[in-house]
Structure formats: C-alpha cells, structure tokens
PyMOL Python script that loads the backbone (N, CA, C, O; Angstrom):
from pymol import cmd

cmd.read_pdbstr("""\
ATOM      1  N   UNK A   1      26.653 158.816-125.481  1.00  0.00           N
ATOM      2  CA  UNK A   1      27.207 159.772-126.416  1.00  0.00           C
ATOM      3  C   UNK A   1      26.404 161.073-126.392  1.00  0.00           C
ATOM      4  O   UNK A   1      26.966 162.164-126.298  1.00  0.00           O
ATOM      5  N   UNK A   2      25.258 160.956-126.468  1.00  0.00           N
ATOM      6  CA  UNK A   2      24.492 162.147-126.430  1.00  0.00           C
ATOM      7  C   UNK A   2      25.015 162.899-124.766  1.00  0.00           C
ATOM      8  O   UNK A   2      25.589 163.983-124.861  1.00  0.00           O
ATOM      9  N   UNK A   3      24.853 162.444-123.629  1.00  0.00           N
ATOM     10  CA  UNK A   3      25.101 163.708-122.663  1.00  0.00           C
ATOM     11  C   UNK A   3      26.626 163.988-122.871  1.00  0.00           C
ATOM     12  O   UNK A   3      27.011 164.888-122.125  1.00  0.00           O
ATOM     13  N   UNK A   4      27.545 163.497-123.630  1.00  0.00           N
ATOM     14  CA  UNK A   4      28.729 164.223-123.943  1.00  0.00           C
ATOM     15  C   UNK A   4      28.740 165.213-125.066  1.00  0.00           C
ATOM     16  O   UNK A   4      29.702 165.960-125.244  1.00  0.00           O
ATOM     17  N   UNK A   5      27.445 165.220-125.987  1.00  0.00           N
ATOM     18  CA  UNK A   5      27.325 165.829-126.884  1.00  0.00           C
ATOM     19  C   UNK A   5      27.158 167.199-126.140  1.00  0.00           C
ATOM     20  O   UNK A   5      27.999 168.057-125.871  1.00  0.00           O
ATOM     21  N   UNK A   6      25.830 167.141-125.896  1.00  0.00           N
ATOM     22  CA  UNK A   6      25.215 168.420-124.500  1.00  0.00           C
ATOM     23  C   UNK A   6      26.376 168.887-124.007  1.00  0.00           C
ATOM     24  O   UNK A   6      26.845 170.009-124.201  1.00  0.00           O
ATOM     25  N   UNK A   7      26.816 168.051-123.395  1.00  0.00           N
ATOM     26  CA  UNK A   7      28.062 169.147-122.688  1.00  0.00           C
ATOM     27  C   UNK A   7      28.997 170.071-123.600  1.00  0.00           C
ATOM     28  O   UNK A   7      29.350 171.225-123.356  1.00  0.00           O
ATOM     29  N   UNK A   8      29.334 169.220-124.797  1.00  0.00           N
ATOM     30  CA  UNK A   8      30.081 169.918-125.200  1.00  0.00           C
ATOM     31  C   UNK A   8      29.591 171.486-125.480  1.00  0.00           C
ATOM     32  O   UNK A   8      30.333 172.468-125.498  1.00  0.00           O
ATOM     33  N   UNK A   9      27.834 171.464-125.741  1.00  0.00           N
ATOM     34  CA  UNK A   9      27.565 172.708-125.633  1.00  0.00           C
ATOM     35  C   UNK A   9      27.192 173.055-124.487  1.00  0.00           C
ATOM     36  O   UNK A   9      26.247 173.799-124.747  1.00  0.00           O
ATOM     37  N   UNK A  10      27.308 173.017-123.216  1.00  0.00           N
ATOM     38  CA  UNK A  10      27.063 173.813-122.338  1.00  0.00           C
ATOM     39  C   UNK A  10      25.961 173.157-121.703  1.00  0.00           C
ATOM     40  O   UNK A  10      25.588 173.632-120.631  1.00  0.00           O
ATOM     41  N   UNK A  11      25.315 172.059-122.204  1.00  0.00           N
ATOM     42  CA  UNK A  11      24.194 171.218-121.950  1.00  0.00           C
ATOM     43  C   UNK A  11      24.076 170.076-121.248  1.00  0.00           C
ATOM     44  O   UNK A  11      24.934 169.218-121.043  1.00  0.00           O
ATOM     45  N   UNK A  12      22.653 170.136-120.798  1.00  0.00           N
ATOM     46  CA  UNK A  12      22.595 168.484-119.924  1.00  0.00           C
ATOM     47  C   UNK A  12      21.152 167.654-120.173  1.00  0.00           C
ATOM     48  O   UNK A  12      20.155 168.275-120.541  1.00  0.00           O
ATOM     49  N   UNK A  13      21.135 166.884-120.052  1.00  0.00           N
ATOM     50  CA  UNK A  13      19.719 166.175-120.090  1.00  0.00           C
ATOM     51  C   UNK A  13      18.403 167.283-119.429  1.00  0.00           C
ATOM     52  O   UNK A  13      17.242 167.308-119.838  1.00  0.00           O
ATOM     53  N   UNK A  14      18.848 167.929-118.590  1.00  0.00           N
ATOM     54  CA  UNK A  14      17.467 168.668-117.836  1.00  0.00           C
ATOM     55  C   UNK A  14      16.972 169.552-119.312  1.00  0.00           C
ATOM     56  O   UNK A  14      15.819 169.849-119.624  1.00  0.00           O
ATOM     57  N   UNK A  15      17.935 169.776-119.888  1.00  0.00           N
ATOM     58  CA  UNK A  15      17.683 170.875-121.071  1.00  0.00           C
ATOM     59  C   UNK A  15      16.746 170.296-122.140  1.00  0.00           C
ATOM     60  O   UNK A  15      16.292 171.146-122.905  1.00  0.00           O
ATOM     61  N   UNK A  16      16.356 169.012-122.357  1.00  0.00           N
ATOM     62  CA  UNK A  16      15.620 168.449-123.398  1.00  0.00           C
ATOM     63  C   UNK A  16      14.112 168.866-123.159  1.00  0.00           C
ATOM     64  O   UNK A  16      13.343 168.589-122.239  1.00  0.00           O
ATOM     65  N   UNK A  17      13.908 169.847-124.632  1.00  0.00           N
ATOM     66  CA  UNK A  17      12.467 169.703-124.425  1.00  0.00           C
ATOM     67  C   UNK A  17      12.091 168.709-125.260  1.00  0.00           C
ATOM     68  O   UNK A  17      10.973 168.244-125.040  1.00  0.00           O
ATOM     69  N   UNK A  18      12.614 168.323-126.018  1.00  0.00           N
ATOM     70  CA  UNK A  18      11.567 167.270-126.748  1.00  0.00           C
ATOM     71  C   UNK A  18      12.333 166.286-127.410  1.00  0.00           C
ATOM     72  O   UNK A  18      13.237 166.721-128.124  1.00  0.00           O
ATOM     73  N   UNK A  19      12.156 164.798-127.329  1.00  0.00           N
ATOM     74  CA  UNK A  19      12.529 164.172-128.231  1.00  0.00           C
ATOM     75  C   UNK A  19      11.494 162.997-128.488  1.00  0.00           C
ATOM     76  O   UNK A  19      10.341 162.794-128.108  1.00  0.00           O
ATOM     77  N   UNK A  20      12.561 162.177-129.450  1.00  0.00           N
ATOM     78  CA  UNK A  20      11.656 161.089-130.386  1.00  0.00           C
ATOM     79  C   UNK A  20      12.028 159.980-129.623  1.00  0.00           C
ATOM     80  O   UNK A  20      11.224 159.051-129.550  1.00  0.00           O
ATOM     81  N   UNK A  21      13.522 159.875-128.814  1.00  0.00           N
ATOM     82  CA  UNK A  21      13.533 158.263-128.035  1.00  0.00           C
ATOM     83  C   UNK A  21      12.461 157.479-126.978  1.00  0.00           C
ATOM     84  O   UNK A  21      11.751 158.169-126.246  1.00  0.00           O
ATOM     85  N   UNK A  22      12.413 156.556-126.954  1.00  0.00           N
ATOM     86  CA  UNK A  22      12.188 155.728-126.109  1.00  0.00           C
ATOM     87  C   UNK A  22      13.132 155.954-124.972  1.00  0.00           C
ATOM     88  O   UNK A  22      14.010 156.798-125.152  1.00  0.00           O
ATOM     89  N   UNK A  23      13.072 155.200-123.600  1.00  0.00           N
ATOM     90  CA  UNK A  23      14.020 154.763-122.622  1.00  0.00           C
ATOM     91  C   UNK A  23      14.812 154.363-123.330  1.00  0.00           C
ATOM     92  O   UNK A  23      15.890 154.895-123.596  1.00  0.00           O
ATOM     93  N   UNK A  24      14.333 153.250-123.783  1.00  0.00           N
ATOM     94  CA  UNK A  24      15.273 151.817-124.141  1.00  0.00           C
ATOM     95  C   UNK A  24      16.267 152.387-125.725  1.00  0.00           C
ATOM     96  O   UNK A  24      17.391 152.018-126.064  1.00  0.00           O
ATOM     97  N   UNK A  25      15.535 153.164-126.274  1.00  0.00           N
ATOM     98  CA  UNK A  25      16.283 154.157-127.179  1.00  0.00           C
ATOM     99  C   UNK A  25      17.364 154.868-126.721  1.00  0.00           C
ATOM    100  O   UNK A  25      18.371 154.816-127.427  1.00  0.00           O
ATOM    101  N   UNK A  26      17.403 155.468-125.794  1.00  0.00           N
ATOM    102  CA  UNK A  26      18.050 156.459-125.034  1.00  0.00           C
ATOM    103  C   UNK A  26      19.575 155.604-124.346  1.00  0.00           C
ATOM    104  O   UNK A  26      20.564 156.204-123.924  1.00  0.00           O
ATOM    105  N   UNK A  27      19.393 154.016-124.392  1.00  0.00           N
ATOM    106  CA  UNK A  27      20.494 153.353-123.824  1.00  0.00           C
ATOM    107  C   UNK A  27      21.160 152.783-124.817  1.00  0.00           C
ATOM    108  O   UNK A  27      22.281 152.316-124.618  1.00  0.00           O
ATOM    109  N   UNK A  28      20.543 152.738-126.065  1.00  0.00           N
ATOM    110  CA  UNK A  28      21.723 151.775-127.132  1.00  0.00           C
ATOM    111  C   UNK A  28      22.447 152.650-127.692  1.00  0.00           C
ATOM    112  O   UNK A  28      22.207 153.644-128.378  1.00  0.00           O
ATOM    113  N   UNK A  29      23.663 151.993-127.188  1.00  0.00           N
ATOM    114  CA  UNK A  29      25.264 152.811-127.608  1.00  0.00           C
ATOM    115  C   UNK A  29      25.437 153.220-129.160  1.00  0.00           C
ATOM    116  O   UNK A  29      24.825 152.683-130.084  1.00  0.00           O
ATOM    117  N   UNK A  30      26.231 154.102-129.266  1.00  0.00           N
ATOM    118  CA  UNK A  30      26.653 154.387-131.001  1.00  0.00           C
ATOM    119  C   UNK A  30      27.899 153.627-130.888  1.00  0.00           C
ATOM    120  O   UNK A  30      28.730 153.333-130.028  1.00  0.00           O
ATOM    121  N   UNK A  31      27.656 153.431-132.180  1.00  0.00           N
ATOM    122  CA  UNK A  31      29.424 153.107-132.540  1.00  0.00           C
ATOM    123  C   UNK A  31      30.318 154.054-132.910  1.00  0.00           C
ATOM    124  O   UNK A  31      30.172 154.660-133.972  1.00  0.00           O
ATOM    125  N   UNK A  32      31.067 154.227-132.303  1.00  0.00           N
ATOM    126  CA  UNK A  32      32.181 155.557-133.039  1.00  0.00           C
ATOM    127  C   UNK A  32      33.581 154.809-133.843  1.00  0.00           C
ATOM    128  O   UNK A  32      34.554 155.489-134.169  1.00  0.00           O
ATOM    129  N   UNK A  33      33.530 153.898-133.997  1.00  0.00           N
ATOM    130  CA  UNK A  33      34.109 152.939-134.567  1.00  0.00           C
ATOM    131  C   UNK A  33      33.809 152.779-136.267  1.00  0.00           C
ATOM    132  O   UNK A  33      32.821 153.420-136.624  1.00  0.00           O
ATOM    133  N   UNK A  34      34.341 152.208-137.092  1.00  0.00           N
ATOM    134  CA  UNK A  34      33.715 151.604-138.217  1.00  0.00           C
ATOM    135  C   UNK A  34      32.829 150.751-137.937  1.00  0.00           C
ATOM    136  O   UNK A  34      32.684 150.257-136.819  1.00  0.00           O
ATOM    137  N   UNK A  35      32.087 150.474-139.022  1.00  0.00           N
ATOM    138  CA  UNK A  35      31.359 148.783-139.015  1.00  0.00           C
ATOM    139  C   UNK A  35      29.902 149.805-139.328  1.00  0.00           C
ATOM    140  O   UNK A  35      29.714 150.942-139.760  1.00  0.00           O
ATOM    141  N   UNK A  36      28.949 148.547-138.782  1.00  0.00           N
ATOM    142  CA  UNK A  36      27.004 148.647-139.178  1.00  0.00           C
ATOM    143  C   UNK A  36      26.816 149.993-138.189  1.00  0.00           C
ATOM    144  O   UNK A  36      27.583 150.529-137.389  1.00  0.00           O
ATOM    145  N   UNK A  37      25.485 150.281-138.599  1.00  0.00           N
ATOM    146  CA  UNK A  37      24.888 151.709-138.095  1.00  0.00           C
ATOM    147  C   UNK A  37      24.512 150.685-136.619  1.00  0.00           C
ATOM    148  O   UNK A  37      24.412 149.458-136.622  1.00  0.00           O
ATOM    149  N   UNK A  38      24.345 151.644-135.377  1.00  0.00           N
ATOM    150  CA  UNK A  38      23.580 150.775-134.213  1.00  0.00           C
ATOM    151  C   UNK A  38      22.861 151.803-133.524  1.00  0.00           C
ATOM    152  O   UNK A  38      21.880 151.437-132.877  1.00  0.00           O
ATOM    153  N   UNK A  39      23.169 153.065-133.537  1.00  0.00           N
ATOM    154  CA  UNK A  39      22.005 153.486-133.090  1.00  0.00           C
ATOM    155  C   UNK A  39      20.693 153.927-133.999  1.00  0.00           C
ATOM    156  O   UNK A  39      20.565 153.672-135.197  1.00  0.00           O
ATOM    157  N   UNK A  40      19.779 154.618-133.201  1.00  0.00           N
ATOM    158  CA  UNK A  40      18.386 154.726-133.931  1.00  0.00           C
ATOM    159  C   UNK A  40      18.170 155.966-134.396  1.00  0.00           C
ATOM    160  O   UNK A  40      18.707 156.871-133.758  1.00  0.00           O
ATOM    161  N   UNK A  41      17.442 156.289-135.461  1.00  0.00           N
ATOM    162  CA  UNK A  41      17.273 157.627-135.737  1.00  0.00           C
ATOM    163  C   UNK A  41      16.393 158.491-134.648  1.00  0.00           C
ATOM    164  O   UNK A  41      15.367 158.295-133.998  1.00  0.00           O
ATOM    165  N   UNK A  42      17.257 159.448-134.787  1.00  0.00           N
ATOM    166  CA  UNK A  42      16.007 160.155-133.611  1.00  0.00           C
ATOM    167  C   UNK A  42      16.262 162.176-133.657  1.00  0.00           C
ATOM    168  O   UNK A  42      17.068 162.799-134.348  1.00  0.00           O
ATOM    169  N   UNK A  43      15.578 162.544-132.986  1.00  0.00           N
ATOM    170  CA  UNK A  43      15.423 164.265-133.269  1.00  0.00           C
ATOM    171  C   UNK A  43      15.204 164.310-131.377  1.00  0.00           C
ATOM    172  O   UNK A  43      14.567 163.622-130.580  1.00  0.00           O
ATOM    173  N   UNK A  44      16.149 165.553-131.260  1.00  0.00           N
ATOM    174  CA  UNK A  44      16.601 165.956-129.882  1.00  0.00           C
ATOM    175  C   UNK A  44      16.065 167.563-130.220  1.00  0.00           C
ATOM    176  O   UNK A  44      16.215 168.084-131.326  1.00  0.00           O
ATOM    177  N   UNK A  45      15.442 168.207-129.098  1.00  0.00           N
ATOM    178  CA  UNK A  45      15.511 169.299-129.460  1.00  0.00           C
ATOM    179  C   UNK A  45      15.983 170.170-127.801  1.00  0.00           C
ATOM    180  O   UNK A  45      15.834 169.561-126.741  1.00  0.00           O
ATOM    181  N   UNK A  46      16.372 171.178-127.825  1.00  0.00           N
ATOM    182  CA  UNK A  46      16.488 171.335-126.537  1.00  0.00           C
ATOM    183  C   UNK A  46      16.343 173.210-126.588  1.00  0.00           C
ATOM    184  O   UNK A  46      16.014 173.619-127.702  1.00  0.00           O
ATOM    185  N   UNK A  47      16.547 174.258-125.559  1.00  0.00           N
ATOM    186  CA  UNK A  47      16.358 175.430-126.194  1.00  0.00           C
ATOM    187  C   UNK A  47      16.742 176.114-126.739  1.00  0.00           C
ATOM    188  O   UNK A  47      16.080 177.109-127.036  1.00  0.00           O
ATOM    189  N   UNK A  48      18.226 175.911-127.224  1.00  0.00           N
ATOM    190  CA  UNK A  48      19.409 176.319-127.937  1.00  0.00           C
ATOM    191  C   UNK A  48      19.748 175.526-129.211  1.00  0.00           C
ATOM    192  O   UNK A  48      20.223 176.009-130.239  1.00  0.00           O
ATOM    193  N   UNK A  49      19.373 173.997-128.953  1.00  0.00           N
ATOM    194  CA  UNK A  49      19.854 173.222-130.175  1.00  0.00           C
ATOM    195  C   UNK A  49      19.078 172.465-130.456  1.00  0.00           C
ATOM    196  O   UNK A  49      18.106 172.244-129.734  1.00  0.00           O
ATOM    197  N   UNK A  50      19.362 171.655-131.958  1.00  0.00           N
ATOM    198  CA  UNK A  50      18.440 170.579-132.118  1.00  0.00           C
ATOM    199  C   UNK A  50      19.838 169.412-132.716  1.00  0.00           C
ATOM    200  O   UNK A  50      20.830 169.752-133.361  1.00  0.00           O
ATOM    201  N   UNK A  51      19.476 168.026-132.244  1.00  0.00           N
ATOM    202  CA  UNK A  51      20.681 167.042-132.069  1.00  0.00           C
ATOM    203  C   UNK A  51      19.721 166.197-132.863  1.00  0.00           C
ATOM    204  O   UNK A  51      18.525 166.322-133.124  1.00  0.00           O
ATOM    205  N   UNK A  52      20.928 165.005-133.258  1.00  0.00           N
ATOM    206  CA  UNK A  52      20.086 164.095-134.286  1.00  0.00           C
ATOM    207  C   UNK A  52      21.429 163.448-134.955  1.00  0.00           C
ATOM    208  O   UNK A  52      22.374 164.189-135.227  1.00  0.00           O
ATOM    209  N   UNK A  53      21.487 162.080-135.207  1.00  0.00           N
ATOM    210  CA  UNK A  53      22.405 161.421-135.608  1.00  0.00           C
ATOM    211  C   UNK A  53      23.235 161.398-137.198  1.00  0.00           C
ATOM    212  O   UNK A  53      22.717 161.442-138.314  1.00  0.00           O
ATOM    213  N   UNK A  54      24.721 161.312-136.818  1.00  0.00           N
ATOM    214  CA  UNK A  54      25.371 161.420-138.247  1.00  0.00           C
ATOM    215  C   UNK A  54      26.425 160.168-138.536  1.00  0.00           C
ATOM    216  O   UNK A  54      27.239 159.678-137.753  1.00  0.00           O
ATOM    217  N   UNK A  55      26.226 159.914-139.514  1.00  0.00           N
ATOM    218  CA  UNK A  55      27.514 158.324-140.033  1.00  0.00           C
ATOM    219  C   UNK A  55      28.094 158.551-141.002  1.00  0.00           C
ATOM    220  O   UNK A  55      27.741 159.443-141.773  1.00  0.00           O
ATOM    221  N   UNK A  56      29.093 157.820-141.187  1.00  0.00           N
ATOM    222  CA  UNK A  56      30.158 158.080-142.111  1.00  0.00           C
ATOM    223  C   UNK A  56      30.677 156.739-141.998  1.00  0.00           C
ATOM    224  O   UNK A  56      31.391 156.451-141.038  1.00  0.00           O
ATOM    225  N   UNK A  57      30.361 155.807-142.971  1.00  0.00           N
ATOM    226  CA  UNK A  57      31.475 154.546-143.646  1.00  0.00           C
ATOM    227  C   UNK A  57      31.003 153.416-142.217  1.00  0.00           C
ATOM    228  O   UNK A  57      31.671 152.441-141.873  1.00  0.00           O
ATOM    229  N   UNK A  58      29.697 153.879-141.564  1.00  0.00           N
ATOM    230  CA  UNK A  58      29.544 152.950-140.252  1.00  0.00           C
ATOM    231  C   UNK A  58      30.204 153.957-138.987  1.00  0.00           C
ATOM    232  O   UNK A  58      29.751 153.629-137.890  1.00  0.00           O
ATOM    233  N   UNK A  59      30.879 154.756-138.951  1.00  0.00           N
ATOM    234  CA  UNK A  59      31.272 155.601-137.582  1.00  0.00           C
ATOM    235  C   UNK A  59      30.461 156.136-137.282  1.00  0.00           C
ATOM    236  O   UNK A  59      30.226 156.841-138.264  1.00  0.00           O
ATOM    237  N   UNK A  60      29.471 156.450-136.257  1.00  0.00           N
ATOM    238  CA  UNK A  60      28.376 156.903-135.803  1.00  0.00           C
ATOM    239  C   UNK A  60      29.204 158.213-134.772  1.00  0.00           C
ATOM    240  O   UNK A  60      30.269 158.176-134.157  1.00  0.00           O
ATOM    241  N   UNK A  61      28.053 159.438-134.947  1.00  0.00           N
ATOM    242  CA  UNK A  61      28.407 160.396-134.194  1.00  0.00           C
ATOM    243  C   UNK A  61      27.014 161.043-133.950  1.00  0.00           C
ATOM    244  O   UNK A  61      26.186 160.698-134.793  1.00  0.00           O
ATOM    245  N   UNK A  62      26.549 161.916-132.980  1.00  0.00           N
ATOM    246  CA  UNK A  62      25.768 163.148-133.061  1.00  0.00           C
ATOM    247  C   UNK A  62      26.089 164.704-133.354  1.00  0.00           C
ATOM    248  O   UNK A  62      26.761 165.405-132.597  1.00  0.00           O
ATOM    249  N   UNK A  63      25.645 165.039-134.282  1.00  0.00           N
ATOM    250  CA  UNK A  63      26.130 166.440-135.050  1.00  0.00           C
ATOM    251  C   UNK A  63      24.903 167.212-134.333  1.00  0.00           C
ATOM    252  O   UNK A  63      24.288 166.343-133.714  1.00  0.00           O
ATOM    253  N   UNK A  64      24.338 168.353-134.165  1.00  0.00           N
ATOM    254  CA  UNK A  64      23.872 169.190-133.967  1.00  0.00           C
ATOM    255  C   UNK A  64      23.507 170.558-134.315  1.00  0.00           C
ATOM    256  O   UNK A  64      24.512 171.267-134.288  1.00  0.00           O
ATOM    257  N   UNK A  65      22.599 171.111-134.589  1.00  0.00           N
ATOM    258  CA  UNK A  65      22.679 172.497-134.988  1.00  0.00           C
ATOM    259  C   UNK A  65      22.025 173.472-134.024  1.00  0.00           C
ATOM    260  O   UNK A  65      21.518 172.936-133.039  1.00  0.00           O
ATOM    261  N   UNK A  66      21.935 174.766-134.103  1.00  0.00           N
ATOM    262  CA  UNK A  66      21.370 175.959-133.289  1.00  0.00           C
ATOM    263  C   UNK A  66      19.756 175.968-133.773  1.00  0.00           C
ATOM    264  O   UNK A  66      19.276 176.006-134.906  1.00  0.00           O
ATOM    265  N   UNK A  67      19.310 175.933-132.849  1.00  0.00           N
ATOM    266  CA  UNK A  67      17.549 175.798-133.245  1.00  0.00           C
ATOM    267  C   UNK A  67      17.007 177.015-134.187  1.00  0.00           C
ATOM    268  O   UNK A  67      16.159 177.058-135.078  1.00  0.00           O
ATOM    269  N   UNK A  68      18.051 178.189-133.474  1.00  0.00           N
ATOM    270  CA  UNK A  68      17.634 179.284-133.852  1.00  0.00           C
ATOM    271  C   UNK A  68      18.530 180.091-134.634  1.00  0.00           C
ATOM    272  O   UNK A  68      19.746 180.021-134.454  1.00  0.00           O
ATOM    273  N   UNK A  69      17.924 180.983-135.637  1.00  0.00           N
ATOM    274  CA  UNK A  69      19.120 181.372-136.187  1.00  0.00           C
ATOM    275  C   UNK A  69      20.080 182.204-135.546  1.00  0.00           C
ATOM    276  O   UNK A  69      19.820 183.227-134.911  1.00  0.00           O
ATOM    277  N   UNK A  70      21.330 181.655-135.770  1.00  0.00           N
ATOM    278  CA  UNK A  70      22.576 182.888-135.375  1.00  0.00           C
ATOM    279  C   UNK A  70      23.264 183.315-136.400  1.00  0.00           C
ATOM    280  O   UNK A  70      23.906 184.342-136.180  1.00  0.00           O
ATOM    281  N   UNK A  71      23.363 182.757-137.708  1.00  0.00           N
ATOM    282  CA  UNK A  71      24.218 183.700-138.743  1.00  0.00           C
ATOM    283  C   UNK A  71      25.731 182.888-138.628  1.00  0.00           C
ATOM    284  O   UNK A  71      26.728 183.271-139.240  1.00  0.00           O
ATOM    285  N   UNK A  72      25.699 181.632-137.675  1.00  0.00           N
ATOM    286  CA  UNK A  72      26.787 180.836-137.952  1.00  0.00           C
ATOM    287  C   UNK A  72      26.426 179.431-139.041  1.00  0.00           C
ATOM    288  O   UNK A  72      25.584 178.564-138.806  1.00  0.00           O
ATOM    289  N   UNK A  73      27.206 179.503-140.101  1.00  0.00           N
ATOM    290  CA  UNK A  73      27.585 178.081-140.884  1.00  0.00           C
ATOM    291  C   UNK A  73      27.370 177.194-140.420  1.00  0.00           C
ATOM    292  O   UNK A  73      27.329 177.297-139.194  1.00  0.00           O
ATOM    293  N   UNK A  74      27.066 175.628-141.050  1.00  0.00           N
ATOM    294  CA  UNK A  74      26.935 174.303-140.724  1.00  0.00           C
ATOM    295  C   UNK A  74      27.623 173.801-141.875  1.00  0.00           C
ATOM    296  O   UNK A  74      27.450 173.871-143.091  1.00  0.00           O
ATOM    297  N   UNK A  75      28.635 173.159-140.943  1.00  0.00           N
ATOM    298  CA  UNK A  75      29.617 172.161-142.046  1.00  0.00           C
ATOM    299  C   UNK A  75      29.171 170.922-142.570  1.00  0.00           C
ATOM    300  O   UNK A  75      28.076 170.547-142.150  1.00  0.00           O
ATOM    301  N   UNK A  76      29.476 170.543-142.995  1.00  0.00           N
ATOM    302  CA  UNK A  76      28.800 169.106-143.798  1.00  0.00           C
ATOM    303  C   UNK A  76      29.047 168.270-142.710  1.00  0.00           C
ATOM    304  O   UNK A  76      29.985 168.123-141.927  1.00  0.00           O
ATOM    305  N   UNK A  77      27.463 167.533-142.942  1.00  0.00           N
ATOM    306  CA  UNK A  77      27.060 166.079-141.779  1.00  0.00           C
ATOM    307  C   UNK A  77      27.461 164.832-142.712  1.00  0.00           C
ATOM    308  O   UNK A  77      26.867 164.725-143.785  1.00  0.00           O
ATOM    309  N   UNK A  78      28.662 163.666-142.279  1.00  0.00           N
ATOM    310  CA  UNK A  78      28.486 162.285-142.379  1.00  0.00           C
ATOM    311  C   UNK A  78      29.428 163.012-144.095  1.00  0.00           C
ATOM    312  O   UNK A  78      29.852 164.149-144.303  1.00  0.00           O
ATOM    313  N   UNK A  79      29.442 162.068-144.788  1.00  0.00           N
ATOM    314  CA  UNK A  79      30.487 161.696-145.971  1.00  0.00           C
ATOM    315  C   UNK A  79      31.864 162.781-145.485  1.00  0.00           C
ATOM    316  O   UNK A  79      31.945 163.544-144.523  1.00  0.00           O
ATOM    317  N   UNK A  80      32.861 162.472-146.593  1.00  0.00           N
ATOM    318  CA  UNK A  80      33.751 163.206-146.794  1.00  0.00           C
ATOM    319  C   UNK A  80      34.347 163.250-147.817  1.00  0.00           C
ATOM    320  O   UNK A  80      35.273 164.049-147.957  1.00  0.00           O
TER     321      UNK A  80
END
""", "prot")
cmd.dss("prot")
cmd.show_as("cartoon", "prot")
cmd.util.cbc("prot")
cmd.orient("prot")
C-alpha cells in the first residue's frame, strides 16, 4: 500500500529519507477492508511528504501530508 501511496504523489521508495519500519514492518499488508487494525504504526518521511497510517471502523489506509508548508488544507484523517 505504501509504494501506491508514493506514486500517487509522484513518489517511489528511492525517495524515503527516513522512517520508523522494520523490513519485516515494511511487508505486513493493511487492510482496506473492514475488520481489526493490521498494520503498524509508523512515520514515513520523504522530501516532499510525510506518510503515516489512518483507520476508520477497521479500514486501514495511508493519508499523508506536505512536509513543508504550501498553504494547502488537510482534510480530516480516519472517522467520519
């Protein structure tokens, strides 16, 4: 889920400067489904964005924001 996240901005794994996963972190799937949380908390940072996990009712997603300021809004992460 995460290198589809990246892409969607323009991004790829080479772009990570920093994160909190493990390997073995880096391979357990989200659920985008209902049900239990399954992935792990974690902080992505890269030079444009910073990534980091969002749920709602058990649907797991990665939301993201701009590291830096641009003067664009952030919509609400997880409930509705």
């Amino acid at each position: 889920m995460l290198s589809r996240t990246l892409e969607e901005y323009g991004e790829s794994f080479a772009d990570i400067e920093s994160n909190t996963m493990t390997d073995e972190d880096m391979d357990t799937e989200f659920d985008d489904g209902y049900g239990g949380e399954e992935g792990c908390p974690f902080t992505v940072w890269t030079k444009s964005r910073v990534y980091f996990p969002a749920c709602y009712d058990g649907a797991e997603w990665i939301a993201s924001v701009a590291r830096n300021p641009n003067g664009k809004p952030t919509g609400h992460v997880g409930g509705g």
